[in-house]
Each structure stands twice: as C-alpha cells, then as structure tokens.
mmCIF file as Biopython writes it, N, C-alpha, C and O atoms, coordinates in Angstrom:
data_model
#
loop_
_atom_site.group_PDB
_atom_site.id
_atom_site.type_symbol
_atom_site.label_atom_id
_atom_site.label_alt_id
_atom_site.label_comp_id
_atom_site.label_asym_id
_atom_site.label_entity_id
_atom_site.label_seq_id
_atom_site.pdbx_PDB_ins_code
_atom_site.Cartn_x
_atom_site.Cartn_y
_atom_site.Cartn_z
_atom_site.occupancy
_atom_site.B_iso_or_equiv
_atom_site.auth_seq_id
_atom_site.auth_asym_id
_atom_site.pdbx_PDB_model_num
ATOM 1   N N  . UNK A ? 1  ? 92.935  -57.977 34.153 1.0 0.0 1  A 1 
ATOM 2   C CA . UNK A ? 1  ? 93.335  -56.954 35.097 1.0 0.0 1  A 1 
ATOM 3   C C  . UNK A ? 1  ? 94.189  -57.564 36.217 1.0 0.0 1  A 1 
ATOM 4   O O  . UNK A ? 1  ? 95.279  -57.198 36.657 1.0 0.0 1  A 1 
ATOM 5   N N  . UNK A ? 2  ? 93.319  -58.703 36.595 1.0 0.0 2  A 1 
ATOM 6   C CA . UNK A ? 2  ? 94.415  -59.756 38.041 1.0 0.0 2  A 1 
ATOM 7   C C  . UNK A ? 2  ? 96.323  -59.468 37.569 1.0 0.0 2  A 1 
ATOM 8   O O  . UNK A ? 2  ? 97.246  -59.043 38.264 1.0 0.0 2  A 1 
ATOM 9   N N  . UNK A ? 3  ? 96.284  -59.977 35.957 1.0 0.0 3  A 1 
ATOM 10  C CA . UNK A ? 3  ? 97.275  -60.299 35.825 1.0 0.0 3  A 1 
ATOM 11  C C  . UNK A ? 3  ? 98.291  -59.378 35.457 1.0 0.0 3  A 1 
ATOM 12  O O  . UNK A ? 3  ? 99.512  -59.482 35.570 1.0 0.0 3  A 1 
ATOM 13  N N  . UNK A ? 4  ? 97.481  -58.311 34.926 1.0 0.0 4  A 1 
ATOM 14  C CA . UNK A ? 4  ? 98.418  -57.051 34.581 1.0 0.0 4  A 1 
ATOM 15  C C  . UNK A ? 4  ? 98.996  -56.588 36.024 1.0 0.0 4  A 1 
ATOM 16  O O  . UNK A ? 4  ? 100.202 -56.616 36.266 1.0 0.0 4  A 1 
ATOM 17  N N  . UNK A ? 5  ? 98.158  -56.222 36.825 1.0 0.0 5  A 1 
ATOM 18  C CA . UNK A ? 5  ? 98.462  -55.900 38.170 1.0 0.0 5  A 1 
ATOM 19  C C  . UNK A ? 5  ? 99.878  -56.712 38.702 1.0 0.0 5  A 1 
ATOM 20  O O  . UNK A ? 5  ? 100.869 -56.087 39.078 1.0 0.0 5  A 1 
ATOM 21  N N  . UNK A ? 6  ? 99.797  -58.384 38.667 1.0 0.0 6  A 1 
ATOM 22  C CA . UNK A ? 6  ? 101.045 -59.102 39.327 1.0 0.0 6  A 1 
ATOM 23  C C  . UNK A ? 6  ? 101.757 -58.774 38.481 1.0 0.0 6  A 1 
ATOM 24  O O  . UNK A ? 6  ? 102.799 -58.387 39.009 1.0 0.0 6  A 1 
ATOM 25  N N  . UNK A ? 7  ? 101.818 -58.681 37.179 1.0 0.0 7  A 1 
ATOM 26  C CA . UNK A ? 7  ? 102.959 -57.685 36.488 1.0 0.0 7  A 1 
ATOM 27  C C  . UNK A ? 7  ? 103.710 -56.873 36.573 1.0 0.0 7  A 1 
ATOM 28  O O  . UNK A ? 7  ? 104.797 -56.896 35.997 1.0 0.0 7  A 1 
ATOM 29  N N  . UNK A ? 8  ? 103.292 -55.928 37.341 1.0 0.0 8  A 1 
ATOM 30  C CA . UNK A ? 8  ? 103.939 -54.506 37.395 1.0 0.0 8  A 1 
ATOM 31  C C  . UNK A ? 8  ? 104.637 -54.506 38.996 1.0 0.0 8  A 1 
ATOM 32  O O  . UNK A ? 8  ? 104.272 -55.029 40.049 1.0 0.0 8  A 1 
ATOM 33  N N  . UNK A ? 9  ? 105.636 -53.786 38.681 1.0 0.0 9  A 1 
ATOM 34  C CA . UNK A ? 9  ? 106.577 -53.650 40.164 1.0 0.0 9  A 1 
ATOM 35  C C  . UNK A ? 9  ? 107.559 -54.757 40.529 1.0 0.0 9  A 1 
ATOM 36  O O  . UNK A ? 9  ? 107.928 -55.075 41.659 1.0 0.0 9  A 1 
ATOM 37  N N  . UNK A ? 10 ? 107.944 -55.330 39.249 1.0 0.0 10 A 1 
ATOM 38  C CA . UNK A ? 10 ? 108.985 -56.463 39.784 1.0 0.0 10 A 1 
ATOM 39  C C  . UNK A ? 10 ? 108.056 -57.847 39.695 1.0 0.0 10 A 1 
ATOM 40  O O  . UNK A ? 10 ? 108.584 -58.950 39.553 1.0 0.0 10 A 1 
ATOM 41  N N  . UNK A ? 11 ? 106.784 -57.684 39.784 1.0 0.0 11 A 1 
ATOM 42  C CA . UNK A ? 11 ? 106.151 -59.300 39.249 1.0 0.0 11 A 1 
ATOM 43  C C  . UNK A ? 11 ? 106.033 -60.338 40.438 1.0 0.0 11 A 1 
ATOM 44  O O  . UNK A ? 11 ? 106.873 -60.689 41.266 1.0 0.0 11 A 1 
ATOM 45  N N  . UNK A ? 12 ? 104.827 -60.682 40.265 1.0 0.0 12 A 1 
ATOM 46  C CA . UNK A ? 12 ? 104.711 -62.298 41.219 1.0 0.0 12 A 1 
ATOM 47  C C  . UNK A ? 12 ? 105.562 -63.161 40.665 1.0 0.0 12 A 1 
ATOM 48  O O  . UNK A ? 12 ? 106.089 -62.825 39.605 1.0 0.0 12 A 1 
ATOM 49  N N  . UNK A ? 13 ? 105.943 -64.707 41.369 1.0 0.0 13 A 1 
ATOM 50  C CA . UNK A ? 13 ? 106.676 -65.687 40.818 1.0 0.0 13 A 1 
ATOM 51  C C  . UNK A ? 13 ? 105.988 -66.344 39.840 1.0 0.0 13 A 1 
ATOM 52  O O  . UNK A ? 13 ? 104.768 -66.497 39.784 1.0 0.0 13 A 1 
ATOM 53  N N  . UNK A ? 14 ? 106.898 -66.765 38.997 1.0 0.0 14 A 1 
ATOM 54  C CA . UNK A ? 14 ? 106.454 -67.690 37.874 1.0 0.0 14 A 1 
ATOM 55  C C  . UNK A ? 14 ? 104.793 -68.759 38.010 1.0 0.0 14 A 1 
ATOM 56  O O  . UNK A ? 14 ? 103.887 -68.970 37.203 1.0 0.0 14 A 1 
ATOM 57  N N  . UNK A ? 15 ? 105.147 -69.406 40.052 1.0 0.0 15 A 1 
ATOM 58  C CA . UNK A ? 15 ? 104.137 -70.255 39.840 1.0 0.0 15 A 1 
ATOM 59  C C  . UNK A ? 15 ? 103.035 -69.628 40.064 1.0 0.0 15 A 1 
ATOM 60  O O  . UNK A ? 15 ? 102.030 -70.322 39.908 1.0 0.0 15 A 1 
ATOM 61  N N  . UNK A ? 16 ? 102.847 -68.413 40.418 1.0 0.0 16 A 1 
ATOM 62  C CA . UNK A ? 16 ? 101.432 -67.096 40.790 1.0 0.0 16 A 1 
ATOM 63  C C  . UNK A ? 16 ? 100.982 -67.699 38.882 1.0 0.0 16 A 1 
ATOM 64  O O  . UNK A ? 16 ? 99.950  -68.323 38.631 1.0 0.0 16 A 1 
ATOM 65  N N  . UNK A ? 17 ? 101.518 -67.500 38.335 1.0 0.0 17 A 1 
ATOM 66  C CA . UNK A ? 17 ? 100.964 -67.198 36.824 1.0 0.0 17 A 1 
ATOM 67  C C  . UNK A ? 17 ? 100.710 -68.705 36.172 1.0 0.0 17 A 1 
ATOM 68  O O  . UNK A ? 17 ? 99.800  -68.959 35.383 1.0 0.0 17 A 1 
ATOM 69  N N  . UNK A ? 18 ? 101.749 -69.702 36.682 1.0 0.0 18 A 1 
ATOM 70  C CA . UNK A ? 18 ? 100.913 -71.175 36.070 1.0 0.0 18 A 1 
ATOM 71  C C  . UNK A ? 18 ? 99.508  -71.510 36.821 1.0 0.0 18 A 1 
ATOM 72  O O  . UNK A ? 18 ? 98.516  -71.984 36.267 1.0 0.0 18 A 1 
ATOM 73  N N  . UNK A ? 19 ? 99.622  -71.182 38.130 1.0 0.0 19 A 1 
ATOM 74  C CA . UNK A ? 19 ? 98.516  -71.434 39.181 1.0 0.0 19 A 1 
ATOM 75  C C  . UNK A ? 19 ? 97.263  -70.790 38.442 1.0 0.0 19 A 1 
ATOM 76  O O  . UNK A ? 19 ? 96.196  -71.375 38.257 1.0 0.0 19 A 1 
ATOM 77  N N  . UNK A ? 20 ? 97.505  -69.754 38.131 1.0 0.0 20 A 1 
ATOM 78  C CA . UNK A ? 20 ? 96.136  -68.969 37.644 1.0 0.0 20 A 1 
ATOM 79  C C  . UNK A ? 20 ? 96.212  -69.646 36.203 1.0 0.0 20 A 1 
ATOM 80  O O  . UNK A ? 20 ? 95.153  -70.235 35.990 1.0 0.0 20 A 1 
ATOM 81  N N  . UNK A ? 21 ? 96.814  -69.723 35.490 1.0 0.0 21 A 1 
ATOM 82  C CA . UNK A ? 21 ? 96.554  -70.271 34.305 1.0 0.0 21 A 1 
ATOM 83  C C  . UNK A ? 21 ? 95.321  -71.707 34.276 1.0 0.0 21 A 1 
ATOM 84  O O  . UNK A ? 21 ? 94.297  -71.903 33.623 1.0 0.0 21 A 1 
ATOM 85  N N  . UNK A ? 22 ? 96.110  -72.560 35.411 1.0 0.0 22 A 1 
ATOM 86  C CA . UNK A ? 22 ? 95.571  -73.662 35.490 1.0 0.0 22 A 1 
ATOM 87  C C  . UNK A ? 22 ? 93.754  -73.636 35.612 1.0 0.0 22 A 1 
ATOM 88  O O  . UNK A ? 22 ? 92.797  -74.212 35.095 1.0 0.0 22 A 1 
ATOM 89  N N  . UNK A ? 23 ? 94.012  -72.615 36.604 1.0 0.0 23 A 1 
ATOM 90  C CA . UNK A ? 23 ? 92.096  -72.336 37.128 1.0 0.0 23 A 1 
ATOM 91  C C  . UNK A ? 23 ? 91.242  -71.350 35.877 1.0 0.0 23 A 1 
ATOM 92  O O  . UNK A ? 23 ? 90.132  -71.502 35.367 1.0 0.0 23 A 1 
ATOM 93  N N  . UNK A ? 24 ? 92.292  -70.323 35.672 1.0 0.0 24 A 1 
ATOM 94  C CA . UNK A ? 24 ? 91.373  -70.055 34.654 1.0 0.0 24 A 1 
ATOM 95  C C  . UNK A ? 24 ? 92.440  -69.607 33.487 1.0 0.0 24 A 1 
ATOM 96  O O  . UNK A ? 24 ? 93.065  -68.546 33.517 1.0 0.0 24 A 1 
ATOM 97  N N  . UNK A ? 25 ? 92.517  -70.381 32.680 1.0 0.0 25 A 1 
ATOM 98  C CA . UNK A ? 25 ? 93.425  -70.540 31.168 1.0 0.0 25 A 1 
ATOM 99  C C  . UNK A ? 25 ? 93.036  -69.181 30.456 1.0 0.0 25 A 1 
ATOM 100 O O  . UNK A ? 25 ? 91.863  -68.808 30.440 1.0 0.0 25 A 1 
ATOM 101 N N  . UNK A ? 26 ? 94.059  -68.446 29.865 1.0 0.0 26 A 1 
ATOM 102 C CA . UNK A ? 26 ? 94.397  -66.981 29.627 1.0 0.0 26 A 1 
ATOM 103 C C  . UNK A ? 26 ? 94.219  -67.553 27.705 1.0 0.0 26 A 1 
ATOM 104 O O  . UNK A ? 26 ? 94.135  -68.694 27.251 1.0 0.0 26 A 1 
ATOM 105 N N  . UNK A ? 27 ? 94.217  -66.588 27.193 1.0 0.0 27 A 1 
ATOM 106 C CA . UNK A ? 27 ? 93.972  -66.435 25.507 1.0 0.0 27 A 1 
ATOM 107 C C  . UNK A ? 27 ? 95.348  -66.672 25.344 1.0 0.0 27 A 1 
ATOM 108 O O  . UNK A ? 27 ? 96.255  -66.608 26.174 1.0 0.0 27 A 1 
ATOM 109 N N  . UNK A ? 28 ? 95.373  -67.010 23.923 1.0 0.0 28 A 1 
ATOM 110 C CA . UNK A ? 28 ? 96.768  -67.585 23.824 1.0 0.0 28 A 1 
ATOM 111 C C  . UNK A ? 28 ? 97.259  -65.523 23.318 1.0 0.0 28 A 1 
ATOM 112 O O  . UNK A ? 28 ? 98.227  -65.140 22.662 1.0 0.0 28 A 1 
ATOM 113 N N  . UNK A ? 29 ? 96.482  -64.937 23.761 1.0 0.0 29 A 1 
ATOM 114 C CA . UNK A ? 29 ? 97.456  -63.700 22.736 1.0 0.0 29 A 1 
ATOM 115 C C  . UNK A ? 29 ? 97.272  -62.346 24.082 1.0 0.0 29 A 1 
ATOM 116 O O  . UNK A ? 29 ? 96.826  -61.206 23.948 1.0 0.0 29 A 1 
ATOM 117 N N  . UNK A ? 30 ? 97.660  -62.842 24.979 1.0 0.0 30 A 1 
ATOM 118 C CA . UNK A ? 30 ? 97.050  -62.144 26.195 1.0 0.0 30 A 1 
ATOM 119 C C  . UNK A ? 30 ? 98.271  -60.883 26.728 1.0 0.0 30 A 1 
ATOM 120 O O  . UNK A ? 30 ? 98.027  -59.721 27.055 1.0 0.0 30 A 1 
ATOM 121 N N  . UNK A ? 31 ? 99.414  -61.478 26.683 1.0 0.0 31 A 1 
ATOM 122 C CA . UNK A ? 31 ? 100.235 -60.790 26.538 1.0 0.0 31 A 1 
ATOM 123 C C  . UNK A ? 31 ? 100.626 -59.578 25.914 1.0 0.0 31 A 1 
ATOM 124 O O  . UNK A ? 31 ? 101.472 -58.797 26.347 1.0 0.0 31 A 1 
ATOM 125 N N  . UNK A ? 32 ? 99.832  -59.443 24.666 1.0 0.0 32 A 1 
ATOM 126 C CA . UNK A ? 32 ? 100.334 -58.614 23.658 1.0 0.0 32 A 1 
ATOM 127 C C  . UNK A ? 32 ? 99.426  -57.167 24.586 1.0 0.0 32 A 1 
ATOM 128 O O  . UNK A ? 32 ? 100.066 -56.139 24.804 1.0 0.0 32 A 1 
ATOM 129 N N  . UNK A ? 33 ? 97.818  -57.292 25.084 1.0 0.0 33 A 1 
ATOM 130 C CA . UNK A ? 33 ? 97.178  -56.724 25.239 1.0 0.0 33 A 1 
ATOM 131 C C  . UNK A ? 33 ? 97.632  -56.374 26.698 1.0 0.0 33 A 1 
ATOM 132 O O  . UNK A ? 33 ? 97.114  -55.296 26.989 1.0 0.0 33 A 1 
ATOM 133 N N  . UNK A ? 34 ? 98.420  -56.869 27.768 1.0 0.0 34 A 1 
ATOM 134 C CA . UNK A ? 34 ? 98.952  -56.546 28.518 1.0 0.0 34 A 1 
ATOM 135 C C  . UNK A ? 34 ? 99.381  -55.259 29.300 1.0 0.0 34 A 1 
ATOM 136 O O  . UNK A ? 34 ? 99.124  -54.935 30.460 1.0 0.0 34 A 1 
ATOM 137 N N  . UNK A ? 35 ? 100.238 -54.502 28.162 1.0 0.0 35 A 1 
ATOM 138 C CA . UNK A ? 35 ? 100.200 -53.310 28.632 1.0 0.0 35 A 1 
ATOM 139 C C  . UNK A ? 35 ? 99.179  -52.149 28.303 1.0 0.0 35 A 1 
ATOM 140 O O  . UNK A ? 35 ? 99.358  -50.938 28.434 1.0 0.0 35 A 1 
ATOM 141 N N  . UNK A ? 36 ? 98.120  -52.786 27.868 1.0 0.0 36 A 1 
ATOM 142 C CA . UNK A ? 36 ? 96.838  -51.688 27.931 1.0 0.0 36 A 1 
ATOM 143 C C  . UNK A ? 36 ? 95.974  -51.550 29.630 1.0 0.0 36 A 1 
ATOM 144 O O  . UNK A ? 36 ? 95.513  -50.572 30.220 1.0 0.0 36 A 1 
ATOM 145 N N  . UNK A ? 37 ? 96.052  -53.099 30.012 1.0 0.0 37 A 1 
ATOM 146 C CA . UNK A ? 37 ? 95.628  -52.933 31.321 1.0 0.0 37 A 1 
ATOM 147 C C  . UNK A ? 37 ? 96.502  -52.260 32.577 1.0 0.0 37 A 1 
ATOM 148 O O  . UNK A ? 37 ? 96.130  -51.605 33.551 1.0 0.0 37 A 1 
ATOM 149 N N  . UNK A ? 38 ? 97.919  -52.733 32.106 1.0 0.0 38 A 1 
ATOM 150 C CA . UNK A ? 38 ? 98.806  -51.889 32.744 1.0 0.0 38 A 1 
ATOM 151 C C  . UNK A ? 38 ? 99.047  -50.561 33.173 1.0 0.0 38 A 1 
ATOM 152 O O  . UNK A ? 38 ? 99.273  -50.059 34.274 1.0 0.0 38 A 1 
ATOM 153 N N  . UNK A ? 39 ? 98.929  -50.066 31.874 1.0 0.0 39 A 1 
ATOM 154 C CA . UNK A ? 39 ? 98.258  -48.410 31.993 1.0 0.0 39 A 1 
ATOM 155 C C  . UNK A ? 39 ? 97.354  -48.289 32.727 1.0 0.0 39 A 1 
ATOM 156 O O  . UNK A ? 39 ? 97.842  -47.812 33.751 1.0 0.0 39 A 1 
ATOM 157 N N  . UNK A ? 40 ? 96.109  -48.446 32.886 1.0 0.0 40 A 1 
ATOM 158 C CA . UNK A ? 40 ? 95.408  -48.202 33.781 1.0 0.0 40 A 1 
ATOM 159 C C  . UNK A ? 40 ? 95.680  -47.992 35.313 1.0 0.0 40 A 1 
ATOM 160 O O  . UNK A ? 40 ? 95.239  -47.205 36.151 1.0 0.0 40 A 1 
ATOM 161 N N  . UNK A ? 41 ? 96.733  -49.183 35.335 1.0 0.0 41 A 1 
ATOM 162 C CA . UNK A ? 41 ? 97.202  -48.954 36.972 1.0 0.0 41 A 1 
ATOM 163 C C  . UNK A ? 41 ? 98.044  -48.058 36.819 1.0 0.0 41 A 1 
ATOM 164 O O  . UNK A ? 41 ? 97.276  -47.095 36.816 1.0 0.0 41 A 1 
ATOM 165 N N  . UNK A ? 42 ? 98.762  -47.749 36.725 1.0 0.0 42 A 1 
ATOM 166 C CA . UNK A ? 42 ? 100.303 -47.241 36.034 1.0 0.0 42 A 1 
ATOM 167 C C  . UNK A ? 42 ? 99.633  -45.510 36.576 1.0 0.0 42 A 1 
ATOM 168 O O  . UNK A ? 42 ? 100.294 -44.792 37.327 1.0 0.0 42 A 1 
ATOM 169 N N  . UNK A ? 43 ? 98.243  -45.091 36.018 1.0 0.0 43 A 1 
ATOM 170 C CA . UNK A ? 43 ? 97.695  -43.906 35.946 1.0 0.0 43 A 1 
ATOM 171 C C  . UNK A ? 43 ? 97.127  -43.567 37.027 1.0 0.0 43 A 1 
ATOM 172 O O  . UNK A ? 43 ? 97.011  -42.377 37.317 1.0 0.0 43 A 1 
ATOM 173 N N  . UNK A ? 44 ? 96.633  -44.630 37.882 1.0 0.0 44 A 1 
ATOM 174 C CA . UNK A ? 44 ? 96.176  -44.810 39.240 1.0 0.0 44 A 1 
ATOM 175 C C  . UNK A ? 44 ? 97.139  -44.138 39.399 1.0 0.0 44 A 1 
ATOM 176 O O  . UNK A ? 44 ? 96.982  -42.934 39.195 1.0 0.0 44 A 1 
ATOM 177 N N  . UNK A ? 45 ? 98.635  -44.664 39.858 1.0 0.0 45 A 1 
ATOM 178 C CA . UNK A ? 45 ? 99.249  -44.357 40.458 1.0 0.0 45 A 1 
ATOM 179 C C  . UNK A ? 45 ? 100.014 -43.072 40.077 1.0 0.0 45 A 1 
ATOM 180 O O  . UNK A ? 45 ? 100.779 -42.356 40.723 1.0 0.0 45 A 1 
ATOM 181 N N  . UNK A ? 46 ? 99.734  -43.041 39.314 1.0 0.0 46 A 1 
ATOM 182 C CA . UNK A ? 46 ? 100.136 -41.427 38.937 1.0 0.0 46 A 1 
ATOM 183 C C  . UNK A ? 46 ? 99.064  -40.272 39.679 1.0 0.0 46 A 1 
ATOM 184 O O  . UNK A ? 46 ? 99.281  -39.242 40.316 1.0 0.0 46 A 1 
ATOM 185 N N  . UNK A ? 47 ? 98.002  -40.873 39.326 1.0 0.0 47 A 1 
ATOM 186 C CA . UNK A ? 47 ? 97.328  -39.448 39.919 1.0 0.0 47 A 1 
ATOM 187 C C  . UNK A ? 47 ? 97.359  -39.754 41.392 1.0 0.0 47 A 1 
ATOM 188 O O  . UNK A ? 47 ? 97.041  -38.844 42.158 1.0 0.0 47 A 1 
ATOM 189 N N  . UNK A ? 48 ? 97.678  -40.831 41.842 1.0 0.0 48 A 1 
ATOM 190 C CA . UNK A ? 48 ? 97.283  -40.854 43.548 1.0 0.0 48 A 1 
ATOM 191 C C  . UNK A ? 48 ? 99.038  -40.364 44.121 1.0 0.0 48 A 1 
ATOM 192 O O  . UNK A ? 48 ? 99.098  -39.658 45.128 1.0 0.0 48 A 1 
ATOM 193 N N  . UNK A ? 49 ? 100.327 -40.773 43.441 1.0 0.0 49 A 1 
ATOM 194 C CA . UNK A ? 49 ? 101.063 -40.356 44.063 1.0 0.0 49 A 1 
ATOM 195 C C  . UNK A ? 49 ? 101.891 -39.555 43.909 1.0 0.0 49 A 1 
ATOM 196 O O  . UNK A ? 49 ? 102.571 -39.048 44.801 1.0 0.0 49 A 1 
ATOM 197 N N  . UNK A ? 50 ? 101.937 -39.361 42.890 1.0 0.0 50 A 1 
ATOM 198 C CA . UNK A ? 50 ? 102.843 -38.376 41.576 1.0 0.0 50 A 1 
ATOM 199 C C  . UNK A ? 50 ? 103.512 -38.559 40.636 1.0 0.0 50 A 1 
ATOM 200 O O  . UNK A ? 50 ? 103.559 -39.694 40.162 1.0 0.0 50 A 1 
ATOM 201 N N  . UNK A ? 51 ? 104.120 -37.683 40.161 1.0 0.0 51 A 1 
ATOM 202 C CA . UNK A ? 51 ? 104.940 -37.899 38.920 1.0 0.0 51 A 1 
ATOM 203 C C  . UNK A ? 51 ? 105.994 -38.463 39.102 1.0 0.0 51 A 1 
ATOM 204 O O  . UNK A ? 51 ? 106.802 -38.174 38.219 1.0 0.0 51 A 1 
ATOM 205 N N  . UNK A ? 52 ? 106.405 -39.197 39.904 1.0 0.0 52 A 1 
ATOM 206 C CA . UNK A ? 52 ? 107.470 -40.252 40.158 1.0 0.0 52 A 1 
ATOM 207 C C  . UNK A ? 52 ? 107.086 -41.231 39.553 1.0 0.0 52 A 1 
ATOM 208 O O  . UNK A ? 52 ? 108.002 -42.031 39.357 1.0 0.0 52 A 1 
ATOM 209 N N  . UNK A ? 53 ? 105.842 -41.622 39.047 1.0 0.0 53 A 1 
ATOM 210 C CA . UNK A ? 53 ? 105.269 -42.794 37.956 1.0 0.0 53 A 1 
ATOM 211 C C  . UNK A ? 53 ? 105.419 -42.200 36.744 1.0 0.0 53 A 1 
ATOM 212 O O  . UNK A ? 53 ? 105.079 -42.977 35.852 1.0 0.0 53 A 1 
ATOM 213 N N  . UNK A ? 54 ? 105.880 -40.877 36.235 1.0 0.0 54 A 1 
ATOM 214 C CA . UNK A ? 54 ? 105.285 -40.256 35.251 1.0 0.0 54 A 1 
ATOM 215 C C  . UNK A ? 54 ? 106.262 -41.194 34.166 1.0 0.0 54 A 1 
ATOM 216 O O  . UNK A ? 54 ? 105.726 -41.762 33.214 1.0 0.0 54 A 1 
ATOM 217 N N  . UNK A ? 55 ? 107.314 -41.263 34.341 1.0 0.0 55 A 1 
ATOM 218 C CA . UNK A ? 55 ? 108.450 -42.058 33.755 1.0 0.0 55 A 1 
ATOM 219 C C  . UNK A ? 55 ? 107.428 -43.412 33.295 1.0 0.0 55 A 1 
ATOM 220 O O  . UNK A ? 55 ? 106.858 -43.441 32.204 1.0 0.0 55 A 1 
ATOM 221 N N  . UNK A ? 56 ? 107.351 -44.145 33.982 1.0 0.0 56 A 1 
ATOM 222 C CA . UNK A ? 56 ? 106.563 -45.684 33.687 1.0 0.0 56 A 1 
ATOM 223 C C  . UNK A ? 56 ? 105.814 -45.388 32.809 1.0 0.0 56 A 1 
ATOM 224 O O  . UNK A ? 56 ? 106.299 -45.744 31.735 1.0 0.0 56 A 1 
ATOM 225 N N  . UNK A ? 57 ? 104.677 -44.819 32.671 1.0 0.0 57 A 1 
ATOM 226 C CA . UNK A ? 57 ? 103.558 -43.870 31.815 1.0 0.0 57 A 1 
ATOM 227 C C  . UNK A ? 57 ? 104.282 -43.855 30.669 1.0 0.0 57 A 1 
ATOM 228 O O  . UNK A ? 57 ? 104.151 -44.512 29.637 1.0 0.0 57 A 1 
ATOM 229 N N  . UNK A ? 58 ? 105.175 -42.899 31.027 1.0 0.0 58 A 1 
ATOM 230 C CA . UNK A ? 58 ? 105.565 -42.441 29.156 1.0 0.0 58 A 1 
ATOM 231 C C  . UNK A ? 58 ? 106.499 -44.089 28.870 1.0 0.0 58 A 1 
ATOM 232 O O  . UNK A ? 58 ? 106.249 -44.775 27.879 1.0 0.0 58 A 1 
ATOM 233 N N  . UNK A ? 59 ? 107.400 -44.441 29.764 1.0 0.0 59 A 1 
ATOM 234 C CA . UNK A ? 59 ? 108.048 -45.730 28.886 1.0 0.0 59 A 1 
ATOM 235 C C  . UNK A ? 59 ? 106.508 -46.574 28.664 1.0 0.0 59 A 1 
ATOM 236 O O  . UNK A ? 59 ? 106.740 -47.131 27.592 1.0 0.0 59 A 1 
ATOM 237 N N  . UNK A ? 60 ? 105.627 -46.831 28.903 1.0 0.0 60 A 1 
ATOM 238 C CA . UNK A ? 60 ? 104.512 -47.902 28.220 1.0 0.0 60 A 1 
ATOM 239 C C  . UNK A ? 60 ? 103.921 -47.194 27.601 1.0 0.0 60 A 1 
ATOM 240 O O  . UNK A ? 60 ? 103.224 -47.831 26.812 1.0 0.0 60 A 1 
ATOM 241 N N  . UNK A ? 61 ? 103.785 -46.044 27.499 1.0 0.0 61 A 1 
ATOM 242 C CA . UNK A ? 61 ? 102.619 -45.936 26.222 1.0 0.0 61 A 1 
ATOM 243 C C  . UNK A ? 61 ? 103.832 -45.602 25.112 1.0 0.0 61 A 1 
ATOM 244 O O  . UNK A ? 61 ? 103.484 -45.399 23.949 1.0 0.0 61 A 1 
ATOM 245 N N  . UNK A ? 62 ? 104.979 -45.555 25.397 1.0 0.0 62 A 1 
ATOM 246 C CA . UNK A ? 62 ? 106.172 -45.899 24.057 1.0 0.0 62 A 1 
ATOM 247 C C  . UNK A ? 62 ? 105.756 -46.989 23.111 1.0 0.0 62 A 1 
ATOM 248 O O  . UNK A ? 62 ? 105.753 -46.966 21.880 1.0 0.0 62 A 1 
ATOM 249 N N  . UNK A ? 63 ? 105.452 -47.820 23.826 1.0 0.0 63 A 1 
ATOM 250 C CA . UNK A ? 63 ? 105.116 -49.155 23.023 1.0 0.0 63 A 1 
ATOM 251 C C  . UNK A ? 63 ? 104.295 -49.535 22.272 1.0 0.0 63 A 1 
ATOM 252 O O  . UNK A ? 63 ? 104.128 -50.590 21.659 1.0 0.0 63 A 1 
ATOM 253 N N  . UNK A ? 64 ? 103.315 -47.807 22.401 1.0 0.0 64 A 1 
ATOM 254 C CA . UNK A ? 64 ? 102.184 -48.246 21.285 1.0 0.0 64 A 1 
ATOM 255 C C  . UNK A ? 64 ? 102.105 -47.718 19.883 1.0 0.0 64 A 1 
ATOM 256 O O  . UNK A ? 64 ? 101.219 -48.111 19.124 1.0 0.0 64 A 1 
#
C-alpha cells in the first residue's frame, strides 16, 4: 500500500523506492500487482472529491 500510494500523482524519487527496498525488500513480482492497490486510492479519491478522478479509475482498471 506504502508503495502504491508514492506511485500515484507523478511519484516519489527513484531513491524513496531503493531506500524502502533496502529496509524492507519488495517480491520480485510486486509491480505487476501494483495497480490493484492503486485502485483503492484512486477510489478514495473519487468518492471524497469527484469525478475529476473518474478518468484515472477507468484508465487503471483498463489494464485489467
């Protein structure tokens, strides 16, 4: 969830994601599952601010 979160909106820097790697090492297939946690926020923000997310929503769940 940490990491889906620095994901979305343009992204933390590269070293946000080695740093955390280092402390706590991610599955090698972590990525793929990525935009499932994404959604979750993605929907937050849909219901808290509107359908100005609604776009993001439908482009990620495209992907499934």
């Amino acid at each position: 969830m940490d990491i889906a979160m620095s994901q979305l909106f343009g992204g933390f820097r590269q070293e946000f994601l080695e740093g955390y790697q280092e402390v706590y090492p991610l599955d090698e297939d972590w990525q793929e599952r990525l935009p499932v946690y994404q959604l979750y926020y993605l929907l937050v923000h849909l219901n808290q601010f509107g359908e100005s997310y609604g776009s993001n929503v439908d482009e990620l769940l495209s992907r499934f």
